[in-house]
N, C-alpha and C positions, 0 to 999 in steps of 0.2 A: 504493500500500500504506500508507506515513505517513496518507490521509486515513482509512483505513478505522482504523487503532491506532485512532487519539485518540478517536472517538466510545465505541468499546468500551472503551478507558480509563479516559473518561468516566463510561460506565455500571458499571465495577467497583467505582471508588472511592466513586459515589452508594449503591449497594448497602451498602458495608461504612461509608459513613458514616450510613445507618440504622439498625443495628444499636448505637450508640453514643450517647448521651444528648447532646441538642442543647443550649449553651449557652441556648437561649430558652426551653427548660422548667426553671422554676426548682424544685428542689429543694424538696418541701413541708418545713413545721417540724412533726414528728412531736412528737404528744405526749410528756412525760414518762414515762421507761421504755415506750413503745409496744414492744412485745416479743408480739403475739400465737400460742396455741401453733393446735398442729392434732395431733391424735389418731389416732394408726395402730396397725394390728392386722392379725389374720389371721383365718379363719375355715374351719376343715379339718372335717371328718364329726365328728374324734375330737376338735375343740374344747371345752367347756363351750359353755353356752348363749349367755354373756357373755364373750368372749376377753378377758384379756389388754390393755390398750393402753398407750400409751407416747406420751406427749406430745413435741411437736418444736415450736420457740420458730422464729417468723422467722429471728431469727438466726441457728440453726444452720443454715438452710436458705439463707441468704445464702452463707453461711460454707461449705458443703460440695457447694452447687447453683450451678453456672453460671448467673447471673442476664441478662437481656437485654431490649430493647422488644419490644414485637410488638403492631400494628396488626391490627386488625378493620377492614375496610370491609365497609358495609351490617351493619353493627350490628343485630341483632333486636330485641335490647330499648331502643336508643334512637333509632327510627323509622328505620334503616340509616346512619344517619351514622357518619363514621370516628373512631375510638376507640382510642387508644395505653397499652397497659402495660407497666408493670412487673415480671416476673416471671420464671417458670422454666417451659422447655418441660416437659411432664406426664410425656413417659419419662422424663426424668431425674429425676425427682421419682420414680416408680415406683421407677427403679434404685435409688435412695440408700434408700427403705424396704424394697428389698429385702434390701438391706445390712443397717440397724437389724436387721431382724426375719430376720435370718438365713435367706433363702430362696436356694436357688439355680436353679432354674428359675421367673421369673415369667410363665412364657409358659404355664402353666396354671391362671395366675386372672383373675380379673374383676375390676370396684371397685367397692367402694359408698359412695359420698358422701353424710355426710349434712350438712345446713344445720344451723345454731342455731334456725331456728322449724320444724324437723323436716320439713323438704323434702328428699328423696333421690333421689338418681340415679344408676343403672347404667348402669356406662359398660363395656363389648363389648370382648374385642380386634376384632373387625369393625368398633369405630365406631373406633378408634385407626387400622388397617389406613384407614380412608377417609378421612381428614382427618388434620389436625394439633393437639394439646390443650396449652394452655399454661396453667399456675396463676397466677393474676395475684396481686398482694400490694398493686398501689394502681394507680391511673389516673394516667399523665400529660399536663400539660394545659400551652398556652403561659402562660397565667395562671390563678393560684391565688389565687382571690374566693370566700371564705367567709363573704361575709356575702351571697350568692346563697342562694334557697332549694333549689335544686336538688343543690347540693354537702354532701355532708357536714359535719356542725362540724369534721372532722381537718383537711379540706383533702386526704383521699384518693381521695374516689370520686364521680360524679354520680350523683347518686339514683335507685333505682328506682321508678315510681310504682308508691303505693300500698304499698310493701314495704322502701323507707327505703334506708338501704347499702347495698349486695352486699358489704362487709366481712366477714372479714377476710381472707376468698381467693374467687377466682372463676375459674370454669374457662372457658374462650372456646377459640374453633376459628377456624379458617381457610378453613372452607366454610360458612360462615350459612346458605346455599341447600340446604344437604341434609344438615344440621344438628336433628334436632329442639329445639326449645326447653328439651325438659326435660333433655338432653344439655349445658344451660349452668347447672348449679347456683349459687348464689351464696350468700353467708354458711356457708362451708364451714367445718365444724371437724373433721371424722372424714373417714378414708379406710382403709376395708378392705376387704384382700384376698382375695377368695372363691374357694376353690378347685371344681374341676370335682366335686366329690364333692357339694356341698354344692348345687350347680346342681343335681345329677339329681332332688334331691326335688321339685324340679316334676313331675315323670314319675307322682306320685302324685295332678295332679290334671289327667293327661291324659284326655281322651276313649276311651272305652272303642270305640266303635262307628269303624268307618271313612270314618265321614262326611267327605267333603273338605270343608265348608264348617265342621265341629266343628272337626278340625284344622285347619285354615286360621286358627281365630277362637283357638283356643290357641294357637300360636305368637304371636298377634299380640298377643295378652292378655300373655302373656310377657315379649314385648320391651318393647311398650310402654306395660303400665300395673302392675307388682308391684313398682318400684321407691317407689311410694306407697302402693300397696295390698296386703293378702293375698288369697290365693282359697282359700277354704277353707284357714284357718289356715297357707297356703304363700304367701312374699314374704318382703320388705325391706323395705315399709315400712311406718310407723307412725302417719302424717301422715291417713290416708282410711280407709271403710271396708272391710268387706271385699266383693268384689266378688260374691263367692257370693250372697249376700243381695239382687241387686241387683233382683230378679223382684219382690220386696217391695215394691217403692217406686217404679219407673220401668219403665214401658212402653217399647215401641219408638222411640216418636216424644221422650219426656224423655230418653231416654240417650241417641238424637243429638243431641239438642238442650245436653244437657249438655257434652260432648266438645266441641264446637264451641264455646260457647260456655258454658264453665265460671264458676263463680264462686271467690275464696278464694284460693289458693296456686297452682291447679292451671292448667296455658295451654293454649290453644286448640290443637287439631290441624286443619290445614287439612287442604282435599280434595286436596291433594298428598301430606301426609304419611299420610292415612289417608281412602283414599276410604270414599263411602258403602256399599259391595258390601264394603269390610273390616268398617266397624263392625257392617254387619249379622252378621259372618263370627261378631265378638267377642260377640256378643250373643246367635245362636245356641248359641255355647260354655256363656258361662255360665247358660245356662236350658237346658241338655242336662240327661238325665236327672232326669225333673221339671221341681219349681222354681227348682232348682240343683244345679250339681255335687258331689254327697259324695265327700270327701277319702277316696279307697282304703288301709286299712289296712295 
């Protein structure tokens, strides 16, 4: 029995000693007053167009968020290599703006994250329910070489090509493999909370007809592209255009070709995450009725 403790001993203490900052990652030296905020709100049917926001400083979020490490291995975005931050798991970060903004059930909203170069992303209670989401606030690394091109000038983050920092927050998961890409925002400064009222106006640019492959290609237009785009003046995002219009300009064969390989802000969807029988599904949608779908009154 003694030989069996000690291994599991062993494995308890290794455990709760990664949760705890190793004296070999030194401590960046943060800019003068480095204090970056991030922007929270809500967004209810009976909102104004513009809600409301309320700035939150790092530090208060040090100060009132259980902060901790959390590894990534197979990293997405930096060819799967394992990647250590610094931050706050993403419900506790939800709770505490639940707080701020005086909600008491958040388990009837969504999020909309948007970046500083206007990249957004909706994040599901369905993607929370299947993974883990943590806000990260910097990378830490055994050594801190800033005069690397790869690294930041702060000393807090490894570059992303082509798109500089992921400062000053980044959202990362615990399952990279069934993770969409665009579910990893980075250069975050807004987080709000969209309530289930405000979801239903997609319903106005549902498919009329009971075509399974219309519906099929709306749902999936939904989940995963209005977070960048509108469709017929309904979305989130402000970054693309709108996808109604998209008969105008690309055929069959450029919209897959797009998707897969994108250009600009927007990442690749693989045949994992969106096979070729979905995209046809999404493309059918939007060249339903007509040459697009008209937003129903």
């Amino acid at each position: 029995m003694k030989n069996l403790l000690i291994p599991f001993f062993l494995i308890v203490l290794s455990a709760n000693l990664a949760l705890s900052q190793s004296p070999s990652y030194p401590t960046p030296i943060l800019p003068k007053d480095y204090n970056p905020t991030i922007s929270i709100s809500i967004r209810r049917e009976s909102d104004s167009k513009t809600p409301k926001k309320i700035k939150v400083t790092l530090q208060e979020l040090l100060s009132q968020v259980k902060s901790q490490l959390y590894t990534v291995t197979k990293h997405p975005v930096y060819n799967e290599k394992s990647v250590t931050y610094d931050g706050f798991l993403f419900k506790d970060v939800i709770a505490f703006i639940a707080q701020k903004l005086q909600v008491d059930n958040v388990n009837q909203f969504q999020y909309s994250l948007w970046a500083s170069d206007n990249f957004s992303a909706f994040i599901s209670s369905e993607d929370l329910q299947s993974g883990e989401a943590f806000l990260a606030w910097r990378e830490i690394r055994p050594v801190i070489d800033t005069s690397t091109s790869n690294i930041s000038h702060d000393g807090l983050w490894t570059m992303v090509e082509k798109h500089g920092t992921p400062g000053p927050f980044y959202l990362v998961w615990n399952n990279p493999e069934k993770t969409y890409w665009q579910k990893w925002p980075f250069k975050i400064v807004d987080i709000t909370l969209v309530s289930q009222n405000v979801l239903e106006k997609f319903n106005s640019v549902a498919p009329e007809s009971g075509d399974f492959t219309r519906t099929k290609g709306f749902r999936l237009a939904i989940k995963n592209c209005t977070s960048c785009h509108h469709i017929s003046g309904v979305g989130f995002g402000q970054m693309a255009g709108d996808l109604a219009d998209i008969a105008k300009y690309r055929d069959h064969n450029s919209f897959v070709s797009q998707i897969r390989n994108p250009g600009g802000r927007m990442v690749p969807f693989t045949a994992t995450e969106l096979s070729d029988e979905d995209i046809h599904a999404i493309y059918t949608y939007l060249n339903s009725s007509g040459d697009r779908p008209e937003r129903k009154k």
